[in-house]
C-alpha positions as CSV (number, residue, x, y, z in Angstrom):
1,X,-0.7,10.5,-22.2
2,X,2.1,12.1,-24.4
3,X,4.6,8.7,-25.3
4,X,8.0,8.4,-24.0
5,X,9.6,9.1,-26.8
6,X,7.6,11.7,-27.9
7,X,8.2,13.6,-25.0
8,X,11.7,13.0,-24.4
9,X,12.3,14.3,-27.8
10,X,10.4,17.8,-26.7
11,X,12.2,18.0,-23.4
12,X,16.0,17.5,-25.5
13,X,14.7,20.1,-28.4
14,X,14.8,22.6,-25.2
15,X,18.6,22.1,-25.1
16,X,19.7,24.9,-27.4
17,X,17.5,27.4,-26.0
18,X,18.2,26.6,-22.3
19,X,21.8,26.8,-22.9
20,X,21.6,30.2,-25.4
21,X,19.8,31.7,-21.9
22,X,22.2,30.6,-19.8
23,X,25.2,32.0,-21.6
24,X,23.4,34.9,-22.4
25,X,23.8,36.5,-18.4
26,X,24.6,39.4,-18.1
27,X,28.6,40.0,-17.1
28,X,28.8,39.3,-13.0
29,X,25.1,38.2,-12.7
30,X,25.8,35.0,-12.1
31,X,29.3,33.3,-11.2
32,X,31.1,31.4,-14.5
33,X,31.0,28.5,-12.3
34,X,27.6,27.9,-11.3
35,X,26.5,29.0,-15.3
36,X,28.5,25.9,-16.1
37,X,27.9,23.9,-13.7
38,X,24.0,24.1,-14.4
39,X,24.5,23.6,-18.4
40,X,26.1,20.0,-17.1
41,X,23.2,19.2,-15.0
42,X,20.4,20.0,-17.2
43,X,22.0,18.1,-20.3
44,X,22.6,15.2,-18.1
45,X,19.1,15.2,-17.2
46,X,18.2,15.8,-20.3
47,X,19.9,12.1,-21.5
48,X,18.1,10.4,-17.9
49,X,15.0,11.7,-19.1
50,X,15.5,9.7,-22.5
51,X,16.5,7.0,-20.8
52,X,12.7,6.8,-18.5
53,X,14.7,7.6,-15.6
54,X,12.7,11.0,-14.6
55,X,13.1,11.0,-10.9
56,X,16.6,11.3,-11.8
57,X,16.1,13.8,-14.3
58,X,14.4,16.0,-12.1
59,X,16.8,16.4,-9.6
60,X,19.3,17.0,-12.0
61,X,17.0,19.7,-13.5
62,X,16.2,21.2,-10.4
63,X,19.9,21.5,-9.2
64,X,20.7,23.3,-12.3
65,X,17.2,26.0,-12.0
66,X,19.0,26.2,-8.5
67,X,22.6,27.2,-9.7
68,X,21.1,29.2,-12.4
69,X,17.2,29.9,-12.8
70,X,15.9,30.2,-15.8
71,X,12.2,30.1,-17.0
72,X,12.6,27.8,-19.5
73,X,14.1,24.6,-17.4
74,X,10.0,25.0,-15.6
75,X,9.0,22.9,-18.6
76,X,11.6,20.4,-18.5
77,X,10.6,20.0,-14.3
78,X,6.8,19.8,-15.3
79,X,7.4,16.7,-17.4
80,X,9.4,15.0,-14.8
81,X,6.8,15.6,-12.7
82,X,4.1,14.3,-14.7
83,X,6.0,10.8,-15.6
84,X,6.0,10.6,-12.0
85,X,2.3,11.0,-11.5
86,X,2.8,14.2,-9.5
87,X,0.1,16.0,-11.0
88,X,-0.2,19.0,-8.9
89,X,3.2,19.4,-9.0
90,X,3.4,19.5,-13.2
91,X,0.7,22.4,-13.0
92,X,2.4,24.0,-11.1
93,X,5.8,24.1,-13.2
94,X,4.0,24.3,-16.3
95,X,2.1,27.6,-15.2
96,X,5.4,28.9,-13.6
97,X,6.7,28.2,-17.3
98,X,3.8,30.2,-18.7
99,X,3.9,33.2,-16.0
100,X,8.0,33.9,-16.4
101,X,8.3,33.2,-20.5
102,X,5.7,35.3,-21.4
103,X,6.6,36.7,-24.7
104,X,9.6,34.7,-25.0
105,X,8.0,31.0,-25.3
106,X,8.1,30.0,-28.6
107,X,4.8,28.4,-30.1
108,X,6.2,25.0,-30.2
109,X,6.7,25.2,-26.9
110,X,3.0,27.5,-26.3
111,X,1.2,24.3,-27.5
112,X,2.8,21.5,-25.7
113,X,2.4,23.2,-22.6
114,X,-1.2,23.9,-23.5
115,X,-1.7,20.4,-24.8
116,X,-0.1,19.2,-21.4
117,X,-2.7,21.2,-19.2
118,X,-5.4,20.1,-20.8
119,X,-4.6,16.9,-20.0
120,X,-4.2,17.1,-16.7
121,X,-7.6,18.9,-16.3
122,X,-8.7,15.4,-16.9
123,X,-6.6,13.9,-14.0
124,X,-6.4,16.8,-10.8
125,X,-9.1,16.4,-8.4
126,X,-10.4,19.6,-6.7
127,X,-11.6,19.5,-3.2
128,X,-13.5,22.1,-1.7
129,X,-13.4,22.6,2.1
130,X,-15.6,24.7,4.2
131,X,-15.2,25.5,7.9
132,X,-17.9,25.9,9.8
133,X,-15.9,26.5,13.6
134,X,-14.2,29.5,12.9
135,X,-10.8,29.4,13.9
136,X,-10.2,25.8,13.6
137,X,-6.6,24.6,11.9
138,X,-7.5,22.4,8.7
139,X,-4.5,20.4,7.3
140,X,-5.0,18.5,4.5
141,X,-1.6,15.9,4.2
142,X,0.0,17.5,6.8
143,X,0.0,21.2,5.0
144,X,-2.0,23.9,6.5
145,X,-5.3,24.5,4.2
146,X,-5.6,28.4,4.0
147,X,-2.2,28.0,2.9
148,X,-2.2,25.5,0.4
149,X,-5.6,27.3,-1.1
150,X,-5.3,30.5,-1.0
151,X,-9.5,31.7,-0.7
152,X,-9.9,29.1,-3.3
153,X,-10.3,24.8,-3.7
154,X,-7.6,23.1,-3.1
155,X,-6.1,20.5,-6.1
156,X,-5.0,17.6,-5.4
157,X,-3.4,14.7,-7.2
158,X,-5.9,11.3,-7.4
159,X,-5.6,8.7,-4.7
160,X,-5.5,8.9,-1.1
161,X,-5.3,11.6,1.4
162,X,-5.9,12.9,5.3
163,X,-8.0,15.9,6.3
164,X,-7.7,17.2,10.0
165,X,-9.0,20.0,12.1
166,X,-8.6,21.4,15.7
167,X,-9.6,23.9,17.7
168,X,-8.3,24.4,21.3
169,X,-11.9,23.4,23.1
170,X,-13.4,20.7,20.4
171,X,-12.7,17.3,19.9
172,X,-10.4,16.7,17.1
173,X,-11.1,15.7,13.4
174,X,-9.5,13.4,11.1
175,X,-10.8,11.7,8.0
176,X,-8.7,10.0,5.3
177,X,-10.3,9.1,1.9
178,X,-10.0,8.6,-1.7
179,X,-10.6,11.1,-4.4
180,X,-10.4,9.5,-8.3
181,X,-9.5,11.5,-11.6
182,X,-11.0,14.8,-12.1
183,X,-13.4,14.1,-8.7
184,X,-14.7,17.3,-7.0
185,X,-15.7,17.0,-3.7
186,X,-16.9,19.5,-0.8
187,X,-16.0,18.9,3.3
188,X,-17.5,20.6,5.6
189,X,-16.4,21.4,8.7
190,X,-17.8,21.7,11.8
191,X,-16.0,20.6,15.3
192,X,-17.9,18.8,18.3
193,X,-17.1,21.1,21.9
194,X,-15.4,18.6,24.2
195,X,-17.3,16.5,26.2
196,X,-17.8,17.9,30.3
197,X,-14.3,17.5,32.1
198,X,-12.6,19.5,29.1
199,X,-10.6,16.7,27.8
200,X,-11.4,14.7,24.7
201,X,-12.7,11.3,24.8
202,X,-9.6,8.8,24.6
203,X,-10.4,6.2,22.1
204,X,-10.2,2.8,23.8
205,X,-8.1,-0.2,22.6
206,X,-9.0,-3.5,22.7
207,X,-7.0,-5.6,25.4
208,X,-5.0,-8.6,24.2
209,X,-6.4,-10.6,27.1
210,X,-10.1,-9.6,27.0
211,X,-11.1,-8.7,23.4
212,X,-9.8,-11.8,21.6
213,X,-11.5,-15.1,24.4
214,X,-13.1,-16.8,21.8
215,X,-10.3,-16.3,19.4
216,X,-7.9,-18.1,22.0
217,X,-10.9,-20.6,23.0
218,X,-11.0,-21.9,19.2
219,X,-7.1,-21.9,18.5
220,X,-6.8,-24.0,21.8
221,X,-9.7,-26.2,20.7
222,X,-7.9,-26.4,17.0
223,X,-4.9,-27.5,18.8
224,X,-6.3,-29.9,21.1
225,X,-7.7,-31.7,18.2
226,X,-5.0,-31.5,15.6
227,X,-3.4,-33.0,18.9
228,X,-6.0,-36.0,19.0
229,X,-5.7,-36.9,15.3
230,X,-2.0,-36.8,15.6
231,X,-2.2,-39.3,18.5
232,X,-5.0,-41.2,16.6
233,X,-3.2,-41.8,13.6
234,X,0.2,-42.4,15.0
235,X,-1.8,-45.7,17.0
236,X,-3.6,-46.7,14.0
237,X,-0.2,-47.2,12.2
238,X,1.3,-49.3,14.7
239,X,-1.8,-51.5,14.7
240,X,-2.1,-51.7,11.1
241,X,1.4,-52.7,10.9
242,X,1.0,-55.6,13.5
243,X,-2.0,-56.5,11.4
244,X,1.0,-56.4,8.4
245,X,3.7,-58.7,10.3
246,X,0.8,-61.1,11.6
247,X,-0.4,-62.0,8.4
248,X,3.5,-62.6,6.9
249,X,3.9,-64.4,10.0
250,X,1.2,-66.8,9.7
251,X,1.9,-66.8,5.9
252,X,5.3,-68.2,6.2
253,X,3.7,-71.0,9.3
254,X,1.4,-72.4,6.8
255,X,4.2,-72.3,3.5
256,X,6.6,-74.5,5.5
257,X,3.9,-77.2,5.7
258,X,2.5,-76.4,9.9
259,X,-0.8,-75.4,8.7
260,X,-3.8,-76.9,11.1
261,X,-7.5,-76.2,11.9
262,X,-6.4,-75.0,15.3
263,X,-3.3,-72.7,14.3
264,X,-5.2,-70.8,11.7
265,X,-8.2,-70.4,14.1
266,X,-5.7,-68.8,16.4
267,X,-3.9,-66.8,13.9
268,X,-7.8,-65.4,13.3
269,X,-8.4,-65.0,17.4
270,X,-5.5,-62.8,17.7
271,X,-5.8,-60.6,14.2
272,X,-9.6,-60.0,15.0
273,X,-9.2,-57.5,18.2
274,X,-6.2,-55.8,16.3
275,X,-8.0,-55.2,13.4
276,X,-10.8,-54.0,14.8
277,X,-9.4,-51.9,17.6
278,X,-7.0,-50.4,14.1
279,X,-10.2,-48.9,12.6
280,X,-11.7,-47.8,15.2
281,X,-9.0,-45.8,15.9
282,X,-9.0,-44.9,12.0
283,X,-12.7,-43.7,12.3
284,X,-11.3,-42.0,15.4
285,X,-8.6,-39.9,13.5
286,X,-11.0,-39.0,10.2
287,X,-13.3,-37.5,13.3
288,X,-10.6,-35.2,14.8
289,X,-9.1,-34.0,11.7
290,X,-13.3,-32.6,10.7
291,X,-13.6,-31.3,13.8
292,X,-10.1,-29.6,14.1
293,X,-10.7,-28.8,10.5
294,X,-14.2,-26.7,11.9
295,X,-11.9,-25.1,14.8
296,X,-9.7,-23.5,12.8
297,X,-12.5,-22.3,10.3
298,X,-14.1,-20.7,13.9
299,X,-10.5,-19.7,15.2
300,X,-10.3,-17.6,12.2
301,X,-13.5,-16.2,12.2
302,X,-13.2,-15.6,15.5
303,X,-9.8,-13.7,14.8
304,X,-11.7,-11.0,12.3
305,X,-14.2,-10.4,14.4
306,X,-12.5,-9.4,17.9
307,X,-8.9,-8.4,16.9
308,X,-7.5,-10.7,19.3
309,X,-3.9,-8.8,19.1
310,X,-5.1,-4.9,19.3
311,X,-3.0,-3.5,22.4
312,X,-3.0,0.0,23.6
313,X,0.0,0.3,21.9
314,X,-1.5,-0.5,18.3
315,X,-3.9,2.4,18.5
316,X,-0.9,4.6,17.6
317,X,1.2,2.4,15.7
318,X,2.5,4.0,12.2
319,X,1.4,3.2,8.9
320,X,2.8,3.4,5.4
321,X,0.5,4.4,2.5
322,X,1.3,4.4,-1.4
323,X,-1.5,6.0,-2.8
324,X,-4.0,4.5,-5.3
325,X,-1.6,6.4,-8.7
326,X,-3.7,6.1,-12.1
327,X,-1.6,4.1,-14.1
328,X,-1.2,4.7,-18.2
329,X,-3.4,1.9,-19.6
330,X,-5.9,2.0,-17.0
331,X,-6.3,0.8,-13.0
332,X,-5.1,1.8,-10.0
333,X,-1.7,1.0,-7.8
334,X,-2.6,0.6,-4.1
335,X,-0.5,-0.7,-1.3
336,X,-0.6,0.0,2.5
337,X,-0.7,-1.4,5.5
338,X,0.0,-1.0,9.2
339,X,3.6,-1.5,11.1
């Protein structure tokens, strides 16, 4: 991938030339104010483009192709759109670049656009779609396939995207997947007639109250224990500290001088049933705390397994996607999730 530098220094040396075109309407083509206007805009995105801020950049350079189009600001566009991993998109510019120069481009400018096509040869996938039901409605992101294809593939940008077909009389398609760097791959098409009654088959949701019993059976168990090691412990303390003020009691009986056979035969009658009945709660407490311990493994288990908070109302909830983007130095940005 071109450097920063390297390319903000090609995008600025287009400067000169831009603004020679734009002067260079003819008389009444174009109104003084716009012409000036757009020389503003594309040499301030000229500077945001130095500066690594190309989604800025390109807005400024498409507001000024707006108030004054001219083929060369395509080039400038196409590298915005290439630092933003908009692949498709930088083709597209750089070809637009190509188609209206023509004889005007300037070999400088000939081989860095070259050079930047070749590169992203390496990086648009291809997809190639075929319908089988004749008259079905493909959309591929929301965009109407003939459309976007013309009679030919379709190119796409790596990462992640949605096909969908329908057909008035055939159950609905919709498939999303992942296409990597320079991947071609072929769909093909062919819708299922509705099933008898005419309607399509609703696809069921799992019930909160049904689909997640054992999930609910383990988190109460996990409770009930945690509960019992809680209550456990909490006696065990007190027992270990009457243990505690026993012995300093007896202690400070036998220091002042009233120790005898009989007391300290006492002291040992009364400590014996509180020790004991102190580690037997103790055991008590180490049992809970495994078992609730294995509960909350199962609870969780449990939880993967049957979805325990799917609702009707989940089936269509919305999503948000960023699609796996190839990064510079290698690997793959993904993040997603529903909401």
């Amino acid at each position: 991938m071109t450097s920063r530098f390297a390319t903000s220094c090609r995008a600025g040396g287009l400067v000169l030339g831009l603004l020679v075109g734009l002067a260079s309407a003819p008389a009444g083509a174009q109104d003084e104010v716009d012409v000036a206007r757009a020389k503003v805009l594309f040499i301030e995105g000229v500077e945001l483009f130095k500066e690594g801020q190309h989604a800025q950049a390109l807005g400024k350079f498409q507001e000024s192709h707006s108030l004054r189009p001219h083929w060369r600001i395509h080039l400038n566009i196409g590298l915005c759109f290439k630092e933003l991993s908009m692949f498709t998109k930088a083709k597209a510019s750089f070809d637009a670049f190509i188609a209206e120069g023509k004889d005007e481009i300037q070999g400088s400018e000939r081989k860095l656009v070259k050079t930047e096509l070749e590169k992203l040869k390496k990086i648009i996938a291809v997809l190639e779609i075929r319908i089988v039901t004749e008259g079905a409605l493909v959309e591929l992101d929301g965009k109407n396939v003939v459309e976007a294809a013309g009679a030919g593939p379709v190119s796409v940008d790596p990462g992640s995207h949605v096909i969908k077909a329908s057909l008035e009389g055939y159950e609905p398609y919709r498939e999303e997947f992942l296409v990597s760097k320079a991947e071609h791959r072929t769909f093909e098409i062919d819708l299922e007639p509705l099933s008898q009654g005419g309607e399509a088959a609703p696809v069921e949701a799992v019930p909160r109250s049904k689909g997640g019993a054992a999930f609910w059976v383990m988190g109460g168990l996990t409770l009930a224990l945690a509960a019992g090691a809680v209550a456990t412990g909490v006696v065990a303390l007190q027992k270990h500290d009457d243990v505690v003020a026993l012995d300093d009691g007896t202690g400070d009986l036998f220091d002042s001088g009233g120790y005898s056979d009989a007391a300290y035969q006492d002291y040992l009658d009364e400590r014996r049933p509180i020790a004991g009945s102190g580690r037997r709660l103790g055991y008590a407490t180490t049992a809970f705390m495994i078992a609730a311990g294995a509960a909350l493994v199962g609870t969780i288990v449990a939880g993967v397994l049957t979805h325990p908070f799917s609702t009707e109302k989940d089936a269509g909830a919305a999503s948000v996607q960023i699609s796996p983007v190839p990064l510079e130095h290698g690997g793959m940005l993904v993040v997603s999730g529903p909401f």
